[in-house]
C-alpha positions as CSV (number, residue, x, y, z in Angstrom):
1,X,0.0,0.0,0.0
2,X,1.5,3.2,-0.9
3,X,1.7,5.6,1.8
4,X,2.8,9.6,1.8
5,X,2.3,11.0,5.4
6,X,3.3,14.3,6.1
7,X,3.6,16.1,9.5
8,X,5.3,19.1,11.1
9,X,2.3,21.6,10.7
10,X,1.3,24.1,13.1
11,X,0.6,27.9,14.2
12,X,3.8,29.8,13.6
13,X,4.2,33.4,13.9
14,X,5.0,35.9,10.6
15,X,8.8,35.5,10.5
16,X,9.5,32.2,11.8
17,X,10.2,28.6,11.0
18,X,8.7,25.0,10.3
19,X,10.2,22.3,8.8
20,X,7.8,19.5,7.4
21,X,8.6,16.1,6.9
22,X,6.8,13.1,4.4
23,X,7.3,9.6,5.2
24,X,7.0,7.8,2.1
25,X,6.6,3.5,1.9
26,X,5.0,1.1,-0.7
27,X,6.9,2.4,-4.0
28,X,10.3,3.2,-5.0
29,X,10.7,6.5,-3.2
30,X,14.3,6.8,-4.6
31,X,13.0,6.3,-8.3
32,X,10.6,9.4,-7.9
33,X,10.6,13.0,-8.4
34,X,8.8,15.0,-5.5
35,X,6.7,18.1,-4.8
36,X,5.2,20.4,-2.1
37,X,1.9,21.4,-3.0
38,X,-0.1,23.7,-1.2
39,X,-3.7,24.5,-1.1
40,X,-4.9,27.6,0.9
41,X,-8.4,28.2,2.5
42,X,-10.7,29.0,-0.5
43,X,-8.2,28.9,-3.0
44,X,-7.1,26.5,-6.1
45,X,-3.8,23.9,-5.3
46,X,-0.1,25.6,-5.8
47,X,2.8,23.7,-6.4
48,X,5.4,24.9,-4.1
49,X,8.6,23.1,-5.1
50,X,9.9,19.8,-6.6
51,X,12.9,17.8,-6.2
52,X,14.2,15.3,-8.8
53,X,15.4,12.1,-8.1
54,X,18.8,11.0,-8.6
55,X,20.2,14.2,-7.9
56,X,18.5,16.2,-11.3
57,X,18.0,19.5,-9.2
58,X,15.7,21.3,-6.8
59,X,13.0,24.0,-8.4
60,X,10.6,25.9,-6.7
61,X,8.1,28.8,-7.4
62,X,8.8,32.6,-7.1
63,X,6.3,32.8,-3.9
64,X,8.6,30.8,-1.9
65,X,12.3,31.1,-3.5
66,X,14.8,31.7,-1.0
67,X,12.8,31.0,2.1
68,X,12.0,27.4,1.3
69,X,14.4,24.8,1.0
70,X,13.0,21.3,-0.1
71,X,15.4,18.4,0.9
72,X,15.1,14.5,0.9
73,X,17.1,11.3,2.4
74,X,16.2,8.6,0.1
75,X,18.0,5.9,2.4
76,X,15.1,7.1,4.8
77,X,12.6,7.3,2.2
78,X,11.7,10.7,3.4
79,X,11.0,14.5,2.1
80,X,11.4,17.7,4.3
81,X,10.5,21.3,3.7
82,X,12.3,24.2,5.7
83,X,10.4,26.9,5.8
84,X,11.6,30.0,6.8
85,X,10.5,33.7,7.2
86,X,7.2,32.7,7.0
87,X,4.3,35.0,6.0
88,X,0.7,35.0,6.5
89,X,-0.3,34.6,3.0
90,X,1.9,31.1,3.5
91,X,-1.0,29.7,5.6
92,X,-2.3,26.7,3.8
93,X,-2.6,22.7,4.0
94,X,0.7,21.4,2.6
95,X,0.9,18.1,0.3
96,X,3.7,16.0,-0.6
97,X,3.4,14.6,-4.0
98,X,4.8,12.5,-6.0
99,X,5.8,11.6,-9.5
100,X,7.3,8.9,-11.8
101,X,7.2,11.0,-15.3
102,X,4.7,13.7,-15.4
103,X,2.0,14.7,-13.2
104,X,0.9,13.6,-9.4
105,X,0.9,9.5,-9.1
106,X,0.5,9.9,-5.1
107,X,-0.6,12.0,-2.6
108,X,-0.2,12.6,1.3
109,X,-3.1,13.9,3.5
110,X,-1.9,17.1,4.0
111,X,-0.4,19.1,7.2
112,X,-1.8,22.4,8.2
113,X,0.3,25.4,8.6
114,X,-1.1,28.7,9.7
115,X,0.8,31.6,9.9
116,X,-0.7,34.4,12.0
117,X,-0.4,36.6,15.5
């Protein structure tokens, strides 16, 4: 069964940090690229970053360049996202995704991070 479980989510105030984590199992986590996706209240998804496998680079959108760093350990089958300087319009449920050739094959349920005072 293929699992993708995220965690790390929380209240953080504007300017801080949260790293979130993915725990993948059930498919080769090594062989796959993987994203961040993020999906705020009332609003359509947003991919946030992805990471190729086998080393093929680290991309993320304009919204979160230089403040997020997306990361994995493939010996631990596991994804993280450091998020720093955080801003309220960052509040949203996060994803971890993941994908083979093109498009989303899997999906996590999602950690909630809300950014506020």
């Amino acid at each position: 069964e293929v699992q993708l479980v995220e965690s790390g989510g929380g209240l953080v105030q504007p300017g801080g940090s949260l790293r979130l984590s993915c725990a993948a199992s059930g498919f080769p986590f090594g062989r796959y690229s993987m994203n961040w996706v993020r999906q705020a209240p009332g609003q359509g998804p947003e991919w946030v970053s992805l990471i190729a496998s086998g080393g093929g680079g680290t991309y993320y959108a304009d919204s979160v360049k230089g403040r997020f760093t997306n990361s994995r350990d493939d010996a631990k089958n596991t994804l993280y996202l450091q998020m720093n300087v955080l801003k309220p319009e960052d509040t949203a449920v996060y994803y971890c995704a993941a994908t083979y050739n093109t498009g989303y094959d899997y999906w996590g349920q999602g950690t909630l991070v809300t950014v506020s005072s």
